[in-house]
C-alpha positions as CSV (number, residue, x, y, z in Angstrom):
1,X,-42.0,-31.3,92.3
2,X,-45.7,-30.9,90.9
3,X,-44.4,-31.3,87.6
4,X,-42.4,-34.9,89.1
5,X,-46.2,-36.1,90.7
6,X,-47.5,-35.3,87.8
7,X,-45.2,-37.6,85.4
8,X,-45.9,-40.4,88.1
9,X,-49.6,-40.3,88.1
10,X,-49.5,-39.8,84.2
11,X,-47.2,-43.1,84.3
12,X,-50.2,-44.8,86.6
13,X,-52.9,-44.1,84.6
14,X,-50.6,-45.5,81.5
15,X,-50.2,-48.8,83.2
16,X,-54.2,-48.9,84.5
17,X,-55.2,-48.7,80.9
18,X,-52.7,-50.9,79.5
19,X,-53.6,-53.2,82.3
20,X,-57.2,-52.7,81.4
21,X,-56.5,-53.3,77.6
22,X,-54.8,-56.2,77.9
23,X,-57.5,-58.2,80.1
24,X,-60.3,-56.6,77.6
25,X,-57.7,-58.5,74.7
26,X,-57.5,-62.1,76.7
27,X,-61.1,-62.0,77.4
28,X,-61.8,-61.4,73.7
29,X,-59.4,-64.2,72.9
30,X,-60.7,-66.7,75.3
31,X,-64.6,-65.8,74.8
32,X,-66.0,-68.4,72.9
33,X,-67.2,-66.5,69.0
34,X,-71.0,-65.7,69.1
35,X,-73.2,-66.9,66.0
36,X,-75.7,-64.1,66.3
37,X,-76.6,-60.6,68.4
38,X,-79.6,-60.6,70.0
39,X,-79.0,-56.9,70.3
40,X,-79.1,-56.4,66.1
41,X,-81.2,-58.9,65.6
42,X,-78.4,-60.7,62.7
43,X,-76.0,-62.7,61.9
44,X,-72.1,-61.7,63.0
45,X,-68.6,-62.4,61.9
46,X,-67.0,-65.2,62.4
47,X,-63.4,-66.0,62.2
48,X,-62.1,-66.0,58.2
49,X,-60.2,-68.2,56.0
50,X,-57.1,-67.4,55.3
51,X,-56.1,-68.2,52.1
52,X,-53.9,-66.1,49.7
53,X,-56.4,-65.5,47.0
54,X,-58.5,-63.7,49.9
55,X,-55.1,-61.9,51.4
56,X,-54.2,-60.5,48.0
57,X,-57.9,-59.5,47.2
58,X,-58.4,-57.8,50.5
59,X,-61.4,-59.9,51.4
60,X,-59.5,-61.5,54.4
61,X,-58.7,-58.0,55.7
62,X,-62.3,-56.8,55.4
63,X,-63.8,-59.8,57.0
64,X,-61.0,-59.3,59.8
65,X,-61.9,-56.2,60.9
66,X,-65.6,-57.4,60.7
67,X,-65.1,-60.2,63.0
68,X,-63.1,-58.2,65.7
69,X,-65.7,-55.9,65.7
70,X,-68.8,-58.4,65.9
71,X,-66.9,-60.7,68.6
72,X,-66.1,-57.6,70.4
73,X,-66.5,-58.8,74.1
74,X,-69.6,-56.7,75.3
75,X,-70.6,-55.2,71.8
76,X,-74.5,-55.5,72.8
77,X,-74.5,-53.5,75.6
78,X,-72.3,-50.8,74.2
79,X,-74.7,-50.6,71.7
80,X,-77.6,-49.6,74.2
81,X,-74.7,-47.3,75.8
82,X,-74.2,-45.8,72.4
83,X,-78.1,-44.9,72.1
84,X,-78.0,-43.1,75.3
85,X,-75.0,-41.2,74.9
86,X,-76.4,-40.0,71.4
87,X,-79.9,-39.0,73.6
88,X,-77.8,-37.0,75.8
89,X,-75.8,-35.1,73.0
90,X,-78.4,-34.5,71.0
91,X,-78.3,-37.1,68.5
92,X,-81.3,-36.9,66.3
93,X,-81.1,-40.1,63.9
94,X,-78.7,-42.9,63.7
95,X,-78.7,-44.3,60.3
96,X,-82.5,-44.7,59.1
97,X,-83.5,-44.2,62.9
98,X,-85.1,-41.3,64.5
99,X,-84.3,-41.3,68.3
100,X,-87.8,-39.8,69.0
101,X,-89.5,-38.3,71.8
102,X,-89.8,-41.8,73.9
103,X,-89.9,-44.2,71.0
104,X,-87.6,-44.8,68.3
105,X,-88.8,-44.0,64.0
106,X,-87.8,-45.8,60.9
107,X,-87.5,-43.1,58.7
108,X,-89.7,-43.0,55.6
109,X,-88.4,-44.5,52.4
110,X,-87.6,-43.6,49.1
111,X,-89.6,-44.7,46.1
112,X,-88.0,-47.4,43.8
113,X,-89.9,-45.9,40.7
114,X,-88.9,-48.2,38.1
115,X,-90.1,-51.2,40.7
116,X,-93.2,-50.1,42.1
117,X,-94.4,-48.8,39.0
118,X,-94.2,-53.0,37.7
119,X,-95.5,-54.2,40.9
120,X,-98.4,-52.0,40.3
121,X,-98.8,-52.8,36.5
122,X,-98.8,-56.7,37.9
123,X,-101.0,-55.9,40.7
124,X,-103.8,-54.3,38.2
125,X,-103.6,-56.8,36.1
126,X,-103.8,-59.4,38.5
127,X,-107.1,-58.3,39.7
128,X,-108.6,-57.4,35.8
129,X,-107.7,-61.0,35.0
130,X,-109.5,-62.4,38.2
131,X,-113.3,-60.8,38.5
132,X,-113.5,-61.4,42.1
133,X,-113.4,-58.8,45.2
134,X,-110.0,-57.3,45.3
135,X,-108.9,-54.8,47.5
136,X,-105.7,-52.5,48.9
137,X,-104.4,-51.8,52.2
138,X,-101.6,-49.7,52.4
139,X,-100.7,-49.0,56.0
140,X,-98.8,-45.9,56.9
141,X,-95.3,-46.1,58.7
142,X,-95.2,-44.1,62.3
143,X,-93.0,-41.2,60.8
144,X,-96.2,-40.2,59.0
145,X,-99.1,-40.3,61.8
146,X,-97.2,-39.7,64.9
147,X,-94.8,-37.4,63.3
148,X,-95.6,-35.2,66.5
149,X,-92.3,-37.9,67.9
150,X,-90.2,-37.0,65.7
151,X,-87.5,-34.8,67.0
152,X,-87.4,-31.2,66.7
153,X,-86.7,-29.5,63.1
154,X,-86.8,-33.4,61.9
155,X,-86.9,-33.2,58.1
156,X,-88.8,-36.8,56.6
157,X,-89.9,-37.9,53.4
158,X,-93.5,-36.6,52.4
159,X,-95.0,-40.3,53.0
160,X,-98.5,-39.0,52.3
161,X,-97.7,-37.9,48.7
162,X,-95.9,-41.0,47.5
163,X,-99.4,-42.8,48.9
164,X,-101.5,-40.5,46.8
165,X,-99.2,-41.5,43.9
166,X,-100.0,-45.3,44.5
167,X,-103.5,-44.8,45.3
168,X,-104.0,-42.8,42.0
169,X,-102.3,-46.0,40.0
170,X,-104.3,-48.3,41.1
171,X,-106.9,-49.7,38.8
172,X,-110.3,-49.0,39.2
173,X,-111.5,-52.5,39.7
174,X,-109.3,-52.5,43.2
175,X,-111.0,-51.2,46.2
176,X,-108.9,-48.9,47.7
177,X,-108.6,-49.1,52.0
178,X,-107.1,-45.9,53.0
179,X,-106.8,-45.8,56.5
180,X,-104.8,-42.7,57.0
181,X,-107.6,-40.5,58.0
182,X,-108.9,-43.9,60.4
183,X,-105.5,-44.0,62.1
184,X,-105.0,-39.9,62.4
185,X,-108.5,-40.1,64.7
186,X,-106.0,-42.4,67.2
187,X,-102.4,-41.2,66.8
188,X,-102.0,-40.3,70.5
189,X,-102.8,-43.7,71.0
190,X,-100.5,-46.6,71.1
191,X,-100.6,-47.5,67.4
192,X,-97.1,-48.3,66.4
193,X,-94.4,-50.1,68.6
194,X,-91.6,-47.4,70.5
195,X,-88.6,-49.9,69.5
196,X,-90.3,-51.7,66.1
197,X,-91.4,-50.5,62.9
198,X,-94.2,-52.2,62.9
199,X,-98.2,-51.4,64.2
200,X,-99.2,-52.9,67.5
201,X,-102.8,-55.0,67.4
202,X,-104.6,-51.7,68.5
203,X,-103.6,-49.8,64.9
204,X,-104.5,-53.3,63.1
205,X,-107.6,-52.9,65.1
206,X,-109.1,-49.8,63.8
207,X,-107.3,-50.5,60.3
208,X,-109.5,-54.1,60.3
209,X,-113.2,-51.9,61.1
210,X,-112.5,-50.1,57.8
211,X,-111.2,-53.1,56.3
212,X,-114.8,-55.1,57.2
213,X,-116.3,-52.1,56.3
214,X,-115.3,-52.5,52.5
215,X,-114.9,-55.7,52.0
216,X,-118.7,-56.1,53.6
217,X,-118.1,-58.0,56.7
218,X,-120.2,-56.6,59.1
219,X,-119.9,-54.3,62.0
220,X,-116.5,-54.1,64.2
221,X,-117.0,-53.3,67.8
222,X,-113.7,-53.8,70.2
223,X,-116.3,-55.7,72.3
224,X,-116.2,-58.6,69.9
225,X,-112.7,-59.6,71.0
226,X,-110.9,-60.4,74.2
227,X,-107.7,-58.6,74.7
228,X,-104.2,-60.5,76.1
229,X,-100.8,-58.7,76.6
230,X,-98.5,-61.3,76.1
231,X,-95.5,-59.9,76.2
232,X,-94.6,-56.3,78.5
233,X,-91.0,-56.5,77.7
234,X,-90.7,-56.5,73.7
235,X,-87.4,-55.0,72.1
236,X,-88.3,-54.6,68.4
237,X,-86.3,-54.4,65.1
238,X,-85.2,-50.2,65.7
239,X,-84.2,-51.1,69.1
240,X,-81.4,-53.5,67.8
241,X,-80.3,-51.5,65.5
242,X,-79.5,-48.3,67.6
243,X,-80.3,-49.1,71.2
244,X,-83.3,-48.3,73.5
245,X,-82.2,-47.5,76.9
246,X,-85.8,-46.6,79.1
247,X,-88.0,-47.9,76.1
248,X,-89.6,-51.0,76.0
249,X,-92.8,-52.1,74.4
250,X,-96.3,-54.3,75.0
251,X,-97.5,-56.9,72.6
252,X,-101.2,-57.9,73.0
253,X,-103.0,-60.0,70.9
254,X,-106.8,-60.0,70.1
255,X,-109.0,-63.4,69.9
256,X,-112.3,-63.0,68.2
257,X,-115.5,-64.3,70.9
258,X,-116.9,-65.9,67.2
259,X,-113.8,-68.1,66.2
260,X,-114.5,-71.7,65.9
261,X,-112.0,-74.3,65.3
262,X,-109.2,-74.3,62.9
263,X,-106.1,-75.2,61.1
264,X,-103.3,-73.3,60.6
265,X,-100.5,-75.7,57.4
266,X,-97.1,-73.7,57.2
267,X,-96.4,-75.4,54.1
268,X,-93.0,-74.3,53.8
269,X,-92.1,-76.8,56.2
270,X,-95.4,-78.9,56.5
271,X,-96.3,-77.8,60.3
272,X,-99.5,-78.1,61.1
273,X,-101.2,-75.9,64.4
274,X,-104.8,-75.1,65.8
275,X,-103.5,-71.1,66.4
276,X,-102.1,-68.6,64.4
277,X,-100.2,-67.3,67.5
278,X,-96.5,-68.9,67.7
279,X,-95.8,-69.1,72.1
280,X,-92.5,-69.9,70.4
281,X,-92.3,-66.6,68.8
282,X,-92.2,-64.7,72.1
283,X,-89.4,-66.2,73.2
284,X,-87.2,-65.7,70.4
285,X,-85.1,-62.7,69.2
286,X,-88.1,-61.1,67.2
287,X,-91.2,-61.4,69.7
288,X,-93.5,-59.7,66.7
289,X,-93.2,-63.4,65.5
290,X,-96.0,-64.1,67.6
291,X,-97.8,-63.5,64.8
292,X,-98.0,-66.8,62.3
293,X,-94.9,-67.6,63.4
294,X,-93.2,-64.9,61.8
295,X,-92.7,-64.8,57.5
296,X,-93.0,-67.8,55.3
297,X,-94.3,-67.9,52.0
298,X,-97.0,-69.7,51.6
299,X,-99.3,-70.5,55.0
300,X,-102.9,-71.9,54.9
301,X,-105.9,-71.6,57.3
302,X,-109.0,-73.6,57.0
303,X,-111.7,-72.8,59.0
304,X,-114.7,-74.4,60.5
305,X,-117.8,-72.5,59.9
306,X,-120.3,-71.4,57.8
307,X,-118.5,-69.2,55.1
308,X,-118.6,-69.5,51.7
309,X,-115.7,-66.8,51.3
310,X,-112.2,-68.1,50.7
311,X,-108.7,-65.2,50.9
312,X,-106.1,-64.7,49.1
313,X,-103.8,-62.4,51.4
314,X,-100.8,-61.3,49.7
315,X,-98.9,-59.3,51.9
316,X,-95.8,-58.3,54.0
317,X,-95.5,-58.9,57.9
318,X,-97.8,-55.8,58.8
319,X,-100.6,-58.3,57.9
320,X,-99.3,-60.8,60.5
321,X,-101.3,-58.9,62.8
322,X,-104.1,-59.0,60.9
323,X,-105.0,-62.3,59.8
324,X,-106.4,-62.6,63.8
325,X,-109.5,-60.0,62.8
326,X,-109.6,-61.6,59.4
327,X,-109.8,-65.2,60.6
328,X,-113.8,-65.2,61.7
329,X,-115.2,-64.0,58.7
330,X,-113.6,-66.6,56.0
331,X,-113.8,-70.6,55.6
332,X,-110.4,-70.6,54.0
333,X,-107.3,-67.9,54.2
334,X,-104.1,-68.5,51.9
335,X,-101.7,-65.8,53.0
336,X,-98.7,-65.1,50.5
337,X,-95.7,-63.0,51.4
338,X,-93.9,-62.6,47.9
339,X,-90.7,-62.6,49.2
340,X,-90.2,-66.1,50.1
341,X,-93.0,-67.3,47.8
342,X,-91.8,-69.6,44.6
343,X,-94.6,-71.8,43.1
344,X,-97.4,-70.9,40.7
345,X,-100.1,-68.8,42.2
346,X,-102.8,-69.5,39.4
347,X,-102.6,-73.0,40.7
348,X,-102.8,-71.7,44.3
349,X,-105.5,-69.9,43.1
350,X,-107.6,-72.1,41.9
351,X,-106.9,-74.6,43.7
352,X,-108.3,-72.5,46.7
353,X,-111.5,-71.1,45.3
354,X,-110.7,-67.8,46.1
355,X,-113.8,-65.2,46.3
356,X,-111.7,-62.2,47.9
357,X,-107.7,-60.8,47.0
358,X,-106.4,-58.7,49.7
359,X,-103.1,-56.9,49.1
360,X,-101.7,-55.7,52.4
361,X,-98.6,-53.2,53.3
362,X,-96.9,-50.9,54.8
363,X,-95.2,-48.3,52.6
364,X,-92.3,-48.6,53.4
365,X,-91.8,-51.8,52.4
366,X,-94.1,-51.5,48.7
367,X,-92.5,-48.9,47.5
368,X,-89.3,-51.0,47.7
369,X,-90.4,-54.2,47.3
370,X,-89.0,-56.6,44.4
371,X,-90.7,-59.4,44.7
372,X,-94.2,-58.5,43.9
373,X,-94.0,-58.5,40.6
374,X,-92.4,-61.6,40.2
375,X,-95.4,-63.7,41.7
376,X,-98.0,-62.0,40.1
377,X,-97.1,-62.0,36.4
C-alpha cells in the first residue's frame, strides 16, 4: 500500500513539473526576444539564420544554444538568485569576481608584457618629444587597498609589484602620482563602488589633492566643493556580471564653489553641453556614465577664466570622475580615451596649446591596454 501512494504521488509531482515545464516553454515562445540585459550590462542573442553553410559549420548550433539561453524567460533575476545561492555555499569568486565581504572585487589582472612594455616606450617618448609638464596617475584597483574584503584565504595577483614595475619604466621627465600610500590613509572609507570596479568621487577626491599637489595647483580642502548624491541605488559593472543581492551603491558628485562657466564639445558626435555631468547617464544601464556622458574619444572643455594652462588628458574612464576636480584650475581640457580615439593627436596637440599631459589609469586596464600605443606613436 505505501509503496502504491508512493508511485501516485511520484506520478503527481511528474505531471506538476511537466506542467510547470511546458508553461515556462510557451512563455519563452510567446515572450517577445530582448535586445539587451540590463542585468549584464550587454548585448544578447537573438534568433539565428539558418542557412546550410552555418548548419554544416556548426555556427547555427552555437548561436542556438546562445539565444535560448539569453532569451531565457527570467534569466536576470536568476542571475541575482545565482549570486546568492553561491554566498550561501561558500562561493568565493565567479569568474574574475570576488564575492567579498559586502561588496563584490574585480580580481587583479595579468600583465600583457609585450603590450605594456610599447605603451610605455610610446608614452616616454611622447613626453621627451613634448617639453611641457607631463605627469602619471596610475590608480589602484580595490583588490589591492581594500584587500581586507576579499574573502578568506583569497589568493590575488600582487598588484603592488606590477605598479613598481611601471613606475620604475617610466622616464624620468614624467612626474610620477603614486597615490597608493594617499588612498591606504582612507581604505575603510568608501573609496571604490561594492557592485563596480571603478573609484567613487571620494577616492578621486583624495587622488586629485595629490594630483594638485604635483602638478602645482594649489591647496585641496574638501571645503572647496559642495557634495550631491545623485544616485542611492547604483548597480555597477560586477553586479551584472555575477549578481548583488543586499548590495547596492551611492554615486555623488562633487562641484567646485570656483567653477565659472563652460563648455563641454563631445566631438564624436558634435553635442555641445554647459556640464560635464550627463542626468541622462543616471538613468541608463551604466549610472557611472554620469560622468562626461560615459567614454568617447575625443571630448573638449573650454573654460571661462583666467588660466593660461591648457590639458591634455589621456586616460580611461577612472578619469571620468576626475575631470570635475580638474575643471577649475585649466582654461582648456582635451580628454582622450585611446580606445575610441582615431585622428592625429600632434594636430590635437597643437592645435590646443597644451601646457600640461596627464596620463590617467587604473591598472587594471594599462597593463592590458592595446590602444595606447597606437595614438601616441
Amino acid at each position: 500500500m505505501k509503496q502504491k501512494r508512493s508511485e501516485i504521488a511520484a506520478r503527481y509531482i511528474a505531471r506538476i513539473v511537466f506542467g510547470l515545464m511546458c508553461v515556462v516553454l510557451m512563455i519563452n515562445i510567446l515572450a517577445p526576444d530582448k535586445a539587451t540585459s540590463q542585468a549584464e550590462n550587454r548585448s544578447l542573442q537573438t534568433f539565428p539564420k539558418c542557412d546550410a553553410e552555418d548548419v554544416l559549420s556548426g555556427q547555427f548550433s552555437q548561436e542556438l544554444n546562445n539565444y535560448v539561453s539569453d532569451q531565457f524567460v527570467g534569466r536576470d533575476s536568476l542571475i541575482h538568485i545565482r549570486y546568492l545561492l553561491n554566498k550561501l555555499t561558500g562561493v568565493k569568486k565567479i569568474n574574475d569576481v570576488y564575492l567579498g565581504n559586502g561588496t563584490l572585487i574585480q580580481e587583479n589582472s595579468a600583465i600583457n608584457e609585450e603590450q605594456m612594455n610599447r605603451n610605455i616606450n610610446a608614452i616616454n617618448n611622447f613626453c621627451i618629444n613634448h617639453q611641457v609638464r607631463s605627469g602619471f596617475l596610475l590608480a589602484p584597483n580595490a583588490a589591492n587597498i581594500q584587500s581586507d574584503n576579499l574573502p578568506a584565504y583569497s589568493n590575488t595577483i600582487d598588484q603592488d609589484a606590477q605598479m613598481d614595475q611601471i613606475f620604475s619604466m617610466l622616464d624620468t621627465s614624467i612626474t610620477q602620482i603614486d597615490v597608493r600610500d594617499t588612498l591606504d590613509k582612507h581604505k575603510d572609507e568608501y573609496l571604490y563602488y561594492h557592485t563596480d570596479h571603478h573609484w567613487t568621487s571620494l577616492a578621486t577626491f583624495y587622488a586629485f589633492q595629490q594630483l594638485a599637489s604635483s602638478f602645482e595647483l594649489g591647496e585641496v580642502k574638501k571645503s572647496d566643493y559642495t557634495v550631491y548624491q545623485v544616485s542611492d541605488n547604483f548597480k555597477g559593472t560586477l553586479a551584472k556580471k555575477v549578481g548583488s543581492v543586499g548590495i547596492q551603491d551611492d554615486i555623488e558628485i562633487y562641484v567646485s564653489d570656483n567653477i565659472k562657466d563652460y563648455v563641454m564639445m563631445d566631438e564624436s558626435n558634435g553635442t555641445r553641453t554647459c556640464s560635464i555631468y550627463n542626468s541622462k547617464g543616471l538613468e541608463s544601464s551604466n549610472p557611472y556614465d554620469v560622468f562626461l556622458g560615459g567614454n568617447t574619444g575625443l571630448v573638449q572643455i573650454e573654460n571661462l577664466n583666467d588660466s593660461d594652462r591648457h590639458l591634455l588628458l589621456i586616460k580611461d574612464s577612472y578619469a571620468n570622475s576626475m575631470v570635475q576636480f580638474l575643471l577649475p584650475y585649466y582654461r582648456t581640457i582635451t580628454i582622450v580615451d585611446p580606445r575610441y580615439f582615431y585622428e592625429d593627436i600632434e594636430r590635437i596637440f597643437n592645435l590646443n596649446l597644451i601646457t600640461d599631459v596627464l596620463f590617467l589609469y587604473n591598472t587594471n586596464t594599462f597593463i592590458q591596454d592595446t590602444s595606447i600605443a597606437d595614438v601616441l606613436e
